[in-house]
C-alpha positions as CSV (number, residue, x, y, z in Angstrom):
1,X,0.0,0.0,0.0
2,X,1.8,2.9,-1.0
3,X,-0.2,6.4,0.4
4,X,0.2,9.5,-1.1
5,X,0.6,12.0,1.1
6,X,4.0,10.4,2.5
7,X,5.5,10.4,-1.1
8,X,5.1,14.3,-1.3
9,X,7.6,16.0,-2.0
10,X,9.0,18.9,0.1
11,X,10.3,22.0,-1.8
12,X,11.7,25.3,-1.1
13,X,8.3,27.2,-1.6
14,X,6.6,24.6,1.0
15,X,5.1,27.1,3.6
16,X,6.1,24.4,6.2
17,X,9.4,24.7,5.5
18,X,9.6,28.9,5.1
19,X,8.1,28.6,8.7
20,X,10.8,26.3,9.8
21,X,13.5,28.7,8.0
22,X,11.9,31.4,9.8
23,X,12.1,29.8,13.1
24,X,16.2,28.6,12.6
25,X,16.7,32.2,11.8
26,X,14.8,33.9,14.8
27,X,16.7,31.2,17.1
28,X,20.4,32.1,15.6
29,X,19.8,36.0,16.3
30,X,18.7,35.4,19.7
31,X,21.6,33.4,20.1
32,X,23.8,35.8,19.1
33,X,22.6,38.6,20.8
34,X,22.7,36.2,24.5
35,X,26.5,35.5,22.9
36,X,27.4,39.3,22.3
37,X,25.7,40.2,25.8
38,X,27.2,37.6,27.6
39,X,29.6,39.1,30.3
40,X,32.6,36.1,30.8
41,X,34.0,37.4,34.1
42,X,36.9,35.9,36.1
43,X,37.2,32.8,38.3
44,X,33.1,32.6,37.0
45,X,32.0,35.7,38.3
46,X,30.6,38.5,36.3
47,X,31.1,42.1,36.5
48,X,28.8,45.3,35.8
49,X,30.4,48.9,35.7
50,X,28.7,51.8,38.0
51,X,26.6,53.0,34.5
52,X,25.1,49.2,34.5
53,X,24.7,48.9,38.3
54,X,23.2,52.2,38.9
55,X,20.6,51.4,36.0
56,X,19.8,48.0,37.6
57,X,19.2,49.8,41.5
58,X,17.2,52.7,39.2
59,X,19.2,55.2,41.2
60,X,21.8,58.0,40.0
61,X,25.5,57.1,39.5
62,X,26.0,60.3,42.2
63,X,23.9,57.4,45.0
64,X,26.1,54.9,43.7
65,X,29.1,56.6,44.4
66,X,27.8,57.5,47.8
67,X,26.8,53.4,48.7
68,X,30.8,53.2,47.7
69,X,31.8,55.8,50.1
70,X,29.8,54.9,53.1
71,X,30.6,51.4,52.5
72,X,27.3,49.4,51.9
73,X,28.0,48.4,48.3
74,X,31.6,46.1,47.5
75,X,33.6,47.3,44.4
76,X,36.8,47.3,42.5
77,X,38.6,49.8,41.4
78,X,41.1,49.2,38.8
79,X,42.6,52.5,37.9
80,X,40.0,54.7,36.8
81,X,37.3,52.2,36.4
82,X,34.9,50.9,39.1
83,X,33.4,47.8,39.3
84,X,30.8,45.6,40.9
85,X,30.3,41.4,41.2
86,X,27.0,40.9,40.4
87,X,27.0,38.5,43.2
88,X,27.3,41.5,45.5
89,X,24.9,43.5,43.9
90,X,22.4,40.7,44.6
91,X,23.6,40.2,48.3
92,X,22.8,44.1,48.6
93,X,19.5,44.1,47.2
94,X,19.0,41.0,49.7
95,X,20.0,42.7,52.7
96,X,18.2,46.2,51.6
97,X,14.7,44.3,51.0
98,X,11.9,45.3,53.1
99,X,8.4,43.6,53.0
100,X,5.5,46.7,52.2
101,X,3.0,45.1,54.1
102,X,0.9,47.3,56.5
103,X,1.8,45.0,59.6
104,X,5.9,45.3,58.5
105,X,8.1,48.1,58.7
106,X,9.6,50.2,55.9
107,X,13.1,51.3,56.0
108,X,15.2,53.2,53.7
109,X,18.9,52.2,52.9
């Protein structure tokens, strides 16, 4: 018994494969872009600068550089350049969360 539809033949016009062409292609950027983003850092870590850091808090470069001073934030500075593990970063957000309900207190950094 020989069916038809299996002895179709698949060409390039086939909207099935355009789709699939499609798909490959929307994968491949993505996976560049994740490639070109990615951040390799040293012994596994990763690092963000103070522009990347201050964006990620939402607060001004100026408050950054204040957290540095008074010592609530780790950093590097190599030469000229400051920066942060993102390990750390999340460590400080940790400590700095407070819960917003009524029966909880709210504290500021």
């Amino acid at each position: 018994m020989n069916d038809k539809a299996n002895d179709r033949i698949i060409t390039k016009d086939d909207k099935r494969l355009a789709s699939l062409f499609q798909t490959i292609d929307q994968l491949s950027a993505s996976i560049e872009n994740i490639a070109h983003n990615l951040k390799p850092g040293l012994e596994g870590g990763q690092y963000l600068t103070d522009k990347e850091v201050s964006k990620l808090l939402k607060i001004s470069r100026r408050s950054l550089q204040d957290y540095r001073t008074q010592g609530k934030i780790p950093f590097y500075r190599i030469g000229e350049k400051i920066l942060y593990r993102t390990g750390d970063i999340g460590r400080f957000m940790e400590e700095h969360y407070r819960d917003r309900r009524p029966d909880k207190g709210f504290t500021c950094i």
